[in-house]
N, C-alpha and C positions, 0 to 999 in steps of 0.2 A: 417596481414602483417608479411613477413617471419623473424624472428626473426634477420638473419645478412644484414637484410634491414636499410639504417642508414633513420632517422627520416626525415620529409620534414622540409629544413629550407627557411629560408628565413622573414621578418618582420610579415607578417602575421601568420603564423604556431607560429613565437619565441612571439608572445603577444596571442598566445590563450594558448600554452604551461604556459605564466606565469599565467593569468586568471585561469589557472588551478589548478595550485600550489596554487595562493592567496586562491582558494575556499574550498582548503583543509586543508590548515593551520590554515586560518584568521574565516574561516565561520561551519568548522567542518560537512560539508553536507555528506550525506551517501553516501556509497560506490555504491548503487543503481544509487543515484541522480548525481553522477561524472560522470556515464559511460552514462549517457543518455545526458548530459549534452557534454559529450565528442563527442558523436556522433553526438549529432545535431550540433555543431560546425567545425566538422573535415566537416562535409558537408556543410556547410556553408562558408567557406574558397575555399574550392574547388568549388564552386560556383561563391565566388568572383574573383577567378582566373580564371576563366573562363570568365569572364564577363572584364578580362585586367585589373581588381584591382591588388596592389602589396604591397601596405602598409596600416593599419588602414585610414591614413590620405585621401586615395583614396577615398572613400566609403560614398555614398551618400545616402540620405533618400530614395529616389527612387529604388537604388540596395535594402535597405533592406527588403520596401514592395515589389519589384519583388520577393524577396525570400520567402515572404509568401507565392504569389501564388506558387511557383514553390513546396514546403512542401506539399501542398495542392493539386495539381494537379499531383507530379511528371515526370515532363518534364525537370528532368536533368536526368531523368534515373533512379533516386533514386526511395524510399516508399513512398507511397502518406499517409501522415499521416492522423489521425483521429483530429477532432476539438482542442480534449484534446493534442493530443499530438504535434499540431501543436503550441499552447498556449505555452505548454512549450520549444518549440524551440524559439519561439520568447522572453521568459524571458532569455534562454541562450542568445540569441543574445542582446537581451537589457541590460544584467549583462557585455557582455565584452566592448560593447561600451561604457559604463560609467568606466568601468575600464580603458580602453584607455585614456578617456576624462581625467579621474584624474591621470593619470600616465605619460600628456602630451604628449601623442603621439599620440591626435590627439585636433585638437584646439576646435570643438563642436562634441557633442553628437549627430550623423546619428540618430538615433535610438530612441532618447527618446520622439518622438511623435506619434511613431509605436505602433498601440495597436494589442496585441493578437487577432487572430478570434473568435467571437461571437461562446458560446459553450451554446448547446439545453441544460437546467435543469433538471439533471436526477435524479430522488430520490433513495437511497441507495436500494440494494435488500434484504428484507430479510426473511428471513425462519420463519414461525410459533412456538411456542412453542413446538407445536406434533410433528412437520417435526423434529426439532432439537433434542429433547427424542430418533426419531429413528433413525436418523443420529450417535448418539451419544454410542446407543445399538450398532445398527452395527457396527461401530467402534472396538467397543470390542465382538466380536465374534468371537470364536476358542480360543483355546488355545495356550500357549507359550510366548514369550518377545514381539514377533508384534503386536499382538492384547493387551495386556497390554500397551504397548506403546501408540498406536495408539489410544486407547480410553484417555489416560491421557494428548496427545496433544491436541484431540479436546476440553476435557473438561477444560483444562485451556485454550483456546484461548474462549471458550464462557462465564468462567467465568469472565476472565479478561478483553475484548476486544482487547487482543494485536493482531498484527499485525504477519504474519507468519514471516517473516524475527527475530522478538522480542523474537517469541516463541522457535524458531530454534537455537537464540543467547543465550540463557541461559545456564548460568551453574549452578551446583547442589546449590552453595554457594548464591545463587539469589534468592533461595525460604527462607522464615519461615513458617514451616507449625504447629509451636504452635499453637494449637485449642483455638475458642478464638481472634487470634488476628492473623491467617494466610495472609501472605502476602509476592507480587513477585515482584522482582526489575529489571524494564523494561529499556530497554536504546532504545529510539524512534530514529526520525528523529534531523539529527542536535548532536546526541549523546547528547538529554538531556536526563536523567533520569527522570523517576518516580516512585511509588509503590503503589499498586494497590493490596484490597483485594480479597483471594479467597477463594471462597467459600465451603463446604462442600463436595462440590458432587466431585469437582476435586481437593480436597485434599485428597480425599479416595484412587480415581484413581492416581493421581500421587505417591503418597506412595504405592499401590500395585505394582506401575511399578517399582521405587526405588527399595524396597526391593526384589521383583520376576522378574522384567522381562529387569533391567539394567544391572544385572552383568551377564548375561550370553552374553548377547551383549557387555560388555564391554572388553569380555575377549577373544573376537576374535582380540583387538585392542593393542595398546600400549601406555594404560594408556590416559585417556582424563578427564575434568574435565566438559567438557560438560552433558547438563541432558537429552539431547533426543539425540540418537545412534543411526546410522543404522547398518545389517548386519554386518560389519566390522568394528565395534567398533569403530568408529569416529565418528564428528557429522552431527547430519541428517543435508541436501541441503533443502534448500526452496521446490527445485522444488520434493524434495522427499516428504515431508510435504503435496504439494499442489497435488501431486498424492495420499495421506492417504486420503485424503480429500474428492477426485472426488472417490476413490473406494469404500469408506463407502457410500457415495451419491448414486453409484450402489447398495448396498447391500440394501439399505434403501429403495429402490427403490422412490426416489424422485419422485414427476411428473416433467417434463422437463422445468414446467413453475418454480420451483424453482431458476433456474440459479443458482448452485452452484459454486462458486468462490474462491479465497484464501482469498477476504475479506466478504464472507459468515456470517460467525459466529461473525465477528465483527460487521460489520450492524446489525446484529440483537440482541446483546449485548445489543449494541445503544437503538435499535428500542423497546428493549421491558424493559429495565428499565424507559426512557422516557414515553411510554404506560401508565409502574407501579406508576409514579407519582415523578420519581425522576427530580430533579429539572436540568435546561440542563449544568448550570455550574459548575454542580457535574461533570457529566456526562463528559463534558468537558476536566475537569482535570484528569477522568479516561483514556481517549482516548490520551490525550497527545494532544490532539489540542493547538495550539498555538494561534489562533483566536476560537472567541464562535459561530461566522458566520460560520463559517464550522460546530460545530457543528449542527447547529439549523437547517440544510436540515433535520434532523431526526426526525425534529416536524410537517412535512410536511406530512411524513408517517404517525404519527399518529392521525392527522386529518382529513386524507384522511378516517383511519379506522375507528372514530368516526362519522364521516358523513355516514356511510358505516350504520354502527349498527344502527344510530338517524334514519335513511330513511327506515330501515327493520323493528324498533321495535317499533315506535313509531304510534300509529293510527291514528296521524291527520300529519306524516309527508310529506305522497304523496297524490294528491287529485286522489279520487277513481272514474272512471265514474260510473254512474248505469246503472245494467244491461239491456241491451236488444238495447242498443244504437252504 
């Protein structure tokens, strides 16, 4: 929208406008989580208005499941969204009509019988140990500040499990890298914190980039206190991050059945401490989960792989016909 465009008013736009604010204020949701949150809502207004709504108080249970189908099919013109991401459109819409409802401006909650669309159970994807070693070499191959970089990112998001947005958000003052007792200070979703040990192999990498391969990038800039740089001495973009990512993945020459992602190295974090025997509400508190249920999709995986090895190694696990039948 062209910036000396004035904003759509009127009752509906002026209570999603404050929905909005509350969410940023009161609830501290990421900057991620507002703009998705913003979008499914600006189109859901526009929807309602289309449909002759004009206030909260308009707005029926029925407009709000037509709205699902319509996320889901797009037949206002709009994206036809994916299961997930129609799920969370219907939480923005379920979050403002409860807001409404306690803000009096509207006398019942439309909304609060509407449930999300049934989403298929996907288990996390994630890379082997070996795939990760060479993900992690090529990474760091060539020489100069990029491939120093670039190896010390992936290696602290596989040591850590953060999340790229987490890894990108760091500044220099967010590491201890005291041997011994090395450790990074994360600020997740919701701007909680956590801290979260690192290990060996990327605290070598990330001190090699610190001391060799930060200041030459820092000095294309002016001055930042960020710990990952790109070219022009500022700090690296997610989306720059998530391109380090998919190029090392080239270089490494993944198979394609990989699916490498920006939450790659975290799934597999996940996937192969739990493997190791760590218990999952370790594990939990390292991810930042805020429920143990999300984590515990990652026991799924490695059951699947224990069933995997029981069925290949064990001699009486498959029954054998005899030959000649």
């Amino acid at each position: 929208m062209p910036e000396d465009r004035p904003d759509p008013t009127g009752p509906l736009h002026d209570a999603m406008r404050d929905y909005l604010a509350h969410l940023t204020v009161e609830r501290g949701l990421s900057a991620n989580t507002l703009g998705a949150y913003r979008r499914d809502l600006a189109r859901y207004v526009q929807y309602l208005e289309a449909a002759g709504r004009s206030a909260p108080a308009d707005v029926t249970e029925r407009d709000v499941e037509d709205f699902v189908l319509v996320v889901r099919t797009g037949s206002d013109g709009g994206a036809v969204l994916s299961a997930s991401s129609a799920a969370r459109a219907v939480v923005a819409v379920r979050g403002w009509h409860r807001f409404c409802a306690l803000e009096g401006l509207t006398g019942t909650d439309a909304a609060s019988a509407v449930r999300p669309p049934a989403q298929p159970r996907r288990l996390p994807k994630a890379i082997s140990t070996d795939d990760v070693e060479r993900l992690l070499e090529a990474a760091g191959a060539g020489d100069g500040p990029g491939p120093l970089r670039d190896r010390a990112l992936l290696e602290l998001l596989y040591s850590t499990g953060a999340r790229i947005s987490e890894a990108v958000g760091l500044d220099v003052d967010d590491l201890d890298l005291t041997r011994g007792r090395s450790a990074v200070r994360l600020l997740g979703k919701g701007s909680k914190e956590r801290v979260v040990p690192v290990g060996s192999y990327a605290v070598d990498a990330v001190e090699a980039y610190v001391v060799r391969g930060r200041p030459a990038l820092a000095a294309a800039g002016r001055g930042t206190s960020a710990l990952f740089l790109n070219t022009r001495g500022s700090r690296l973009s997610r989306q720059s991050a998530w391109a380090v990512l998919r190029a090392s993945a080239e270089r490494a020459q993944l198979p394609a059945s990989a699916h490498v992602s920006p939450h790659t190295l975290r799934h597999s974090f996940a996937t192969h401490l739990l493997a190791g025997g760590a218990d999952v509400r370790v594990v939990q508190e390292l991810l930042g989960h805020a429920s143990v249920t999300t984590t515990q999709v990652y026991t799924l995986v490695t059951r699947d792989t224990l069933r995997e090895v029981y069925a290949t190694a064990h001699p009486r696990a498959l029954r054998r016909e005899p030959a000649g039948r």
